[in-house]
C-alpha positions in Angstrom: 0.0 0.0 0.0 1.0 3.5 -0.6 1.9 6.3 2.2 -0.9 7.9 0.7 -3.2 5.5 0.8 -2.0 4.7 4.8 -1.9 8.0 5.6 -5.0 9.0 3.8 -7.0 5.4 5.6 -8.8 7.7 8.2 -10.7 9.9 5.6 -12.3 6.4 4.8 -16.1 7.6 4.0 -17.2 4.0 3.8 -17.1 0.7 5.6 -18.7 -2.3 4.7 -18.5 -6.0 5.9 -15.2 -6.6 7.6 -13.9 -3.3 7.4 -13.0 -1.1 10.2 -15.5 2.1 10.6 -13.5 5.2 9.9 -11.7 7.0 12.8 -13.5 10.4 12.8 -11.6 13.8 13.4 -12.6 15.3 15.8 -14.0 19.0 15.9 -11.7 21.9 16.7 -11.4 22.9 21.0 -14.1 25.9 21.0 -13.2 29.1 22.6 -9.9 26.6 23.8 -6.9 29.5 25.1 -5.9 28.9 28.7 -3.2 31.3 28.1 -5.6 34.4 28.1 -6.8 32.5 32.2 -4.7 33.9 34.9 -6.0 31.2 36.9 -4.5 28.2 34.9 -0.9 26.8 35.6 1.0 26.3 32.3 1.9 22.4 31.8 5.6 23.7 30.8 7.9 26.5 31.9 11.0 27.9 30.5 12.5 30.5 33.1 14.9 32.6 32.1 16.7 29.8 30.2 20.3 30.3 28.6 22.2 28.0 26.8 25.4 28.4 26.0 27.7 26.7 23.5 31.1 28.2 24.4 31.1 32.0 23.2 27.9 31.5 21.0 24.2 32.2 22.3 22.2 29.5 21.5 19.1 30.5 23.7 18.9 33.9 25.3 17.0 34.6 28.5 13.5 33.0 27.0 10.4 32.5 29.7 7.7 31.2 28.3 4.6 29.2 29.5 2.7 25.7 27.7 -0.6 24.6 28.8 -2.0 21.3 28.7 -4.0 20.1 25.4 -2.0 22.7 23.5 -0.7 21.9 20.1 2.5 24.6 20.3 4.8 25.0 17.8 8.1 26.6 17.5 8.9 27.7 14.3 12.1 29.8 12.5 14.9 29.3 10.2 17.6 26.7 11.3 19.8 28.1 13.7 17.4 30.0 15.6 17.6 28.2 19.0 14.3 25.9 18.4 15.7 22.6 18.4 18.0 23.6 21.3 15.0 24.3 23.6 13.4 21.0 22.8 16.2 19.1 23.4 16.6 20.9 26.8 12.8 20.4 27.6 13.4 16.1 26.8 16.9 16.5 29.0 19.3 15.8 26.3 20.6 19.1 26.5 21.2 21.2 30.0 20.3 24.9 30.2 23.4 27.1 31.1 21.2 29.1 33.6 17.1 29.5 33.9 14.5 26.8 35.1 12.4 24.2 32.8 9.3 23.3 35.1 7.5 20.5 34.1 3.6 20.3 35.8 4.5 22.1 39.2 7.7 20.2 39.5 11.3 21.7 38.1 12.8 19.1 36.0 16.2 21.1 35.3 18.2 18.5 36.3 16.3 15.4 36.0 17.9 12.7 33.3 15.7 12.3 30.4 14.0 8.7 31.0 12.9 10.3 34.7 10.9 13.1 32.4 7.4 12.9 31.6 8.0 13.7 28.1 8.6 11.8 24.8 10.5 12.9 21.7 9.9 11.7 18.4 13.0 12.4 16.4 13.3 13.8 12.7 15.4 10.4 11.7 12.4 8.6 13.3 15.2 6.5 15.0 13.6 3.0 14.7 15.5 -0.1 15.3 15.9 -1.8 12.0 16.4 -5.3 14.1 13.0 -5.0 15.3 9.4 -5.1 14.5 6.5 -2.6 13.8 4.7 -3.8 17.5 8.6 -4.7 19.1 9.4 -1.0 18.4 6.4 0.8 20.0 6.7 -1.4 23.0 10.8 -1.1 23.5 10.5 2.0 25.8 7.3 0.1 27.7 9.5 -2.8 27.9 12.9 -0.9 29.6 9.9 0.9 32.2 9.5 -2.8 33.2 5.8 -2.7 32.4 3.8 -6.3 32.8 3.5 -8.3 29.5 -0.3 -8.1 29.2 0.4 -4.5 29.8 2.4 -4.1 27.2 0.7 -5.8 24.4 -2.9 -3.7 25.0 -0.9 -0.9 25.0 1.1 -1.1 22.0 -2.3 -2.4 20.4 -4.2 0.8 21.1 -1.3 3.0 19.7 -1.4 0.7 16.7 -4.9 0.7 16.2 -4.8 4.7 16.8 -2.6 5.1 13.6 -4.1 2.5 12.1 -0.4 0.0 11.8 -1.8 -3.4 12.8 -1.8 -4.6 9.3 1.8 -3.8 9.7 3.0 -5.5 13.3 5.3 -8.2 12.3 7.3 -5.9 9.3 10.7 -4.6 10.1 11.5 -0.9 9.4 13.2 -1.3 6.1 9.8 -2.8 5.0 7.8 0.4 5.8 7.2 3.4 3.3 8.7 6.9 5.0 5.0 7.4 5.8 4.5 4.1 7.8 7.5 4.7 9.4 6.8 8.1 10.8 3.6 6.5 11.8 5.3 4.3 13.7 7.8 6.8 15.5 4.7 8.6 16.3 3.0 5.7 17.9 6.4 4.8 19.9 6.4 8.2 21.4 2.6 7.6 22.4 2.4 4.6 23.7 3.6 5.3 27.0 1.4 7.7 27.5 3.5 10.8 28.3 2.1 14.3 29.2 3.7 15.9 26.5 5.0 14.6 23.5 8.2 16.3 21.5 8.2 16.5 17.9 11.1 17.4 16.2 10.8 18.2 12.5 8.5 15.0 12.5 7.4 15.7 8.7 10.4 16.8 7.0 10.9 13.2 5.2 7.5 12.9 3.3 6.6 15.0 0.4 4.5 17.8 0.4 1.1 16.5 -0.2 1.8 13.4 2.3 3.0 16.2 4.6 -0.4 18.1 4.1 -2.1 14.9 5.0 -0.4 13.9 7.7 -0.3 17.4 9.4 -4.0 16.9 9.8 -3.6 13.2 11.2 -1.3 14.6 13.8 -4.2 17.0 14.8 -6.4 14.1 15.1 -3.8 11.7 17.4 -3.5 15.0 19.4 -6.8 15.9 20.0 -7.8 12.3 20.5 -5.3 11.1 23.0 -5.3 15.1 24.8 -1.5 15.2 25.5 0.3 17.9 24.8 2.3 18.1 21.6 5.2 20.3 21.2 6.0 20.7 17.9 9.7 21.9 16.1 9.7 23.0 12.3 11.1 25.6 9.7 7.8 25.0 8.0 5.7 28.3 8.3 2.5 26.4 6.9 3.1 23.3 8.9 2.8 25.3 12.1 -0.5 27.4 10.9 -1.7 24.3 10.0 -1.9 22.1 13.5 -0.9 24.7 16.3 -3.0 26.0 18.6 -0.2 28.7 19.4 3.0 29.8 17.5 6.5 30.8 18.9 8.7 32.5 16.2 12.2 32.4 17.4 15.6 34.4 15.9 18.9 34.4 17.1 18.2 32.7 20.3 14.8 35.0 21.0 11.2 34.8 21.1 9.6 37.6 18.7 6.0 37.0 19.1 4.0 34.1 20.9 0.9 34.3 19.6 -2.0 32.2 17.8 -1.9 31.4 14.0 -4.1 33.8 13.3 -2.6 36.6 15.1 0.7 35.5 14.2 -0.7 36.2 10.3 -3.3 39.4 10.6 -1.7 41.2 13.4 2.6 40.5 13.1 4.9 42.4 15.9 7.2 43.6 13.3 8.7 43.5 10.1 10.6 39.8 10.7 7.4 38.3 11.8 5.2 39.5 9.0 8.2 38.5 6.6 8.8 35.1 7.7 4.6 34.1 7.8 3.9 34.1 4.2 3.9 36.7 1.5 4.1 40.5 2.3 4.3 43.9 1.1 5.8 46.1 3.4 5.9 50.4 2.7 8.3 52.8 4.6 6.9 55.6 5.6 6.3 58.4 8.5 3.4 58.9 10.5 2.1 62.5 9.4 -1.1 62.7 11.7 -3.0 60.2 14.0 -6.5 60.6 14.5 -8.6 58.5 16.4 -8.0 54.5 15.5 -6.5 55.6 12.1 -2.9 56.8 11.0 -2.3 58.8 8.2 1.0 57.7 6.6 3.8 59.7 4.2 5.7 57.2 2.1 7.3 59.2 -0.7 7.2 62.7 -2.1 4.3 63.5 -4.7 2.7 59.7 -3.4 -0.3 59.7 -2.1 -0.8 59.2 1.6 -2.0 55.6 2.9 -4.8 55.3 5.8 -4.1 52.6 8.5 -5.2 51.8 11.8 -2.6 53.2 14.2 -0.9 50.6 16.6 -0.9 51.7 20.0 1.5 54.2 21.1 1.9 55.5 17.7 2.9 59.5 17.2 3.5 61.7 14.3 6.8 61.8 13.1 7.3 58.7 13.4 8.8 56.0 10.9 6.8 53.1 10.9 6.2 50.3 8.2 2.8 49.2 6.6 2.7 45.7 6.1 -0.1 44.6 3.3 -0.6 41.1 2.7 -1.3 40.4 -1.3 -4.7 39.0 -1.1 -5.8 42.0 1.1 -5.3 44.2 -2.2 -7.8 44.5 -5.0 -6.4 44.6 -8.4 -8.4 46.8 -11.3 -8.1 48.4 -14.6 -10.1 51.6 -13.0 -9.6 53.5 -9.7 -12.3 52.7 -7.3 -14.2 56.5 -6.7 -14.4 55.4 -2.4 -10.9 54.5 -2.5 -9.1 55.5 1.2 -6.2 53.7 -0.4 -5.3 53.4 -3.9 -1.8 54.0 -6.3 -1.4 52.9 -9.7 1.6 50.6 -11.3 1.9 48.6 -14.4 1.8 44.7 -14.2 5.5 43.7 -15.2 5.0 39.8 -13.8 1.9 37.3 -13.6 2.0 33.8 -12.2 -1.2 31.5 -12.7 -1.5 29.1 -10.6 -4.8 27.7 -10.9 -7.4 28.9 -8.1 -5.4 31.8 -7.9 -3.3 34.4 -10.0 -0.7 36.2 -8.3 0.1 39.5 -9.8 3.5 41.7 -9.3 2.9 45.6 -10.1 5.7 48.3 -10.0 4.5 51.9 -9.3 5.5 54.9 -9.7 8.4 55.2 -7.2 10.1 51.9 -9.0 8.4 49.6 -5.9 6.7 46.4 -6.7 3.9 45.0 -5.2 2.1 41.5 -4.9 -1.7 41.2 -5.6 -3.3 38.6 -5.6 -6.7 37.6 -8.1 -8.8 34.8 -7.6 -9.7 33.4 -10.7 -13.4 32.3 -10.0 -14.7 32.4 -14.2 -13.6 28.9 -16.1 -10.8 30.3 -18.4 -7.5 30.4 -19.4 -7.7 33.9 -20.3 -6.7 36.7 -17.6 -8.4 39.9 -18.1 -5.4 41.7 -16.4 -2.3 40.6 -18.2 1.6 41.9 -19.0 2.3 45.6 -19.2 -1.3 46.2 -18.1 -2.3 50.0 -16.3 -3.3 49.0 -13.0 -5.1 50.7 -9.7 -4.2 48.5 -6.1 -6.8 49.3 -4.0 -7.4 48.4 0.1 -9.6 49.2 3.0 -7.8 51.4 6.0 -8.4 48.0 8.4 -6.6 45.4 6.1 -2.8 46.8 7.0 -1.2 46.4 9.6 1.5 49.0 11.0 4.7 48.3 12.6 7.4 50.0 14.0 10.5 48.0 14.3 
């Protein structure tokens, strides 16, 4: 069988005579953020942890707070420190200086197999000597659990992820799919609070990834531990976390839900590293009310924006803009709060979609993007086209750093 075709076998929509009923995904937490309780204790706590390698900075000073249930993810490019706190949360690495508290109880200096976490490695670091079922129960077997014990358990985290069809094979036997699957249900089995995942995806291609991404949302929200998730893959963690932290050099630059993460970014790094952006220079040139009025060239027209908090005139600030915010058109809209003309010098079709670069007067370019709902291959905006980019006041953000 395929890795599509195991890691697609839960979207079954049918089941007849001897064939299991489909697992069904269940529906998202509502209202689910015990960060915003005061009340709630977080699950995990980094405390002013440093670690040091030598002269270079691997983690600098970061606190930060993990309740249970969560999906978290920490994302940025390699290098940035995520790994390093992961590895230091499953006690293969040692912070230099700062707590890790682990449920109430500070687990700093605890040896890893005294932790009640499990890591699921990006090299999925199976035993090739062994089964599919002698795998999943190795670490239940060094615990010392019962036999009996054992065998249910390493029964339900098969039948979770669906590998019983599997049990006797030996790793080499297994797709990259299966074998993440069974990684996954290793880490599982034992039934930790909080389970580590370390690039977990990074060996399957994108459309198994896609899939799988949502299967890890299932085994999450099915089993209720907490899932800590590492990856360079901006999608990947908008996809299954329930909150983001985007780390660089070593730092924390906004903690914050997907969503917030994408329609309300801290800074200019933030907004560049989650998806597409356009980002203007500008000053502020008068606030009034919500709303900032913003210079960004001489003889350019002035943008509208909602002000971020703090903001004063005078002040240089960036609008970030992402390209499906912006309406493309041959004419300029007559209600306009925002509009500036260009000429299309690049288009891309990619289906669904059309992504459209503009340069304007001032030698900028600018990413629009057009959804192509009529059935044709024909763009009405096209090459060399004279454009208007149009976009409410509320749809930019403004930074200022």
């Amino acid at each position: 069988m395929s890795e599509a075709a195991v890691l697609g076998s839960s979207q079954t929509a049918t089941s007849g005579p001897g064939q299991k009923s489909p697992v069904r995904t269940p529906a998202p937490q509502s209202g689910f953020a015990p960060w915003k309780d005061p009340s709630r204790e977080p699950i995990v706590r980094f405390q002013n942890v440093v670690k040091r390698f030598g002269d270079f900075v691997a983690v600098k000073d970061c606190t930060l707070d993990i309740y249970e249930r969560e999906f978290f993810a920490l994302l940025g490019p390699s290098g940035c420190g995520k790994t390093t706190l992961l590895r230091m949360l499953a006690g293969f690495e040692k912070p230099t200086s700062g707590r890790i508290i682990v449920g109430g109880q500070d687990i700093t200096d605890l040896a890893p197999y005294e932790r009640p976490v499990n890591m699921m490695f990006q090299s999925y670091a199976l035993f090739p000597h062994m089964t599919v079922e002698q795998n999943i129960g190795y670490g239940l077997k060094q615990d010392a659990m019962a036999k009996p014990l054992i065998e249910k358990r390493v029964e339900e985290a098969m039948t979770m992820l669906e590998l019983n069809r599997f049990a006797k094979r030996k790793p080499h036997q297994l797709s990259g799919g299966q074998q993440q699957r069974v990684a996954l249900a290793r880490a599982i089995a034992k039934k930790p609070r909080i389970v580590l995942l370390d690039e977990p995806l990074g060996a399957l291609d994108k459309r198994l990834r896609q899939q799988a991404q949502f299967e890890l949302m299932r085994i999450q929200e099915t089993t209720g531990t907490t899932f800590i998730i590492v990856t360079h893959d901006q999608e990947e963690a908008m996809t299954v976390s329930s909150r983001i932290a985007v780390m660089d050099h070593g730092e924390f630059r906004q903690v914050a839900t997907p969503g917030d993460i994408y329609e309300a970014p801290n800074s200019r790094y933030v907004a560049n590293f989650i998806g597409d952006v356009n980002l203007f220079e500008g000053k502020v040139v008068k606030v009034d009310g919500n709303f900032a009025e913003i210079d960004w060239g001489p003889g350019l027209a002035r943008f509208k924006s909602l002000a971020p908090e703090g903001c004063t005139g005078d002040q240089q600030v960036w609008l970030t803009l992402r390209p499906e915010k912006i309406r493309i058109a041959f004419e300029k809209p007559s209600d306009a709060s925002n509009a500036v003309p260009g000429k299309v010098v690049d288009v891309g079709y990619l289906g669904s979609i059309s992504h459209y670069h503009v340069e304007l007067g001032n030698g900028q370019r600018v990413k629009a993007l057009r959804a192509n709902s009529a059935r044709t291959v024909e763009r009405p905006i096209s090459w060399e086209d004279n454009v208007w980019l149009e976009w409410p006041p509320e749809t930019g953000i403004v930074v200022t750093r």
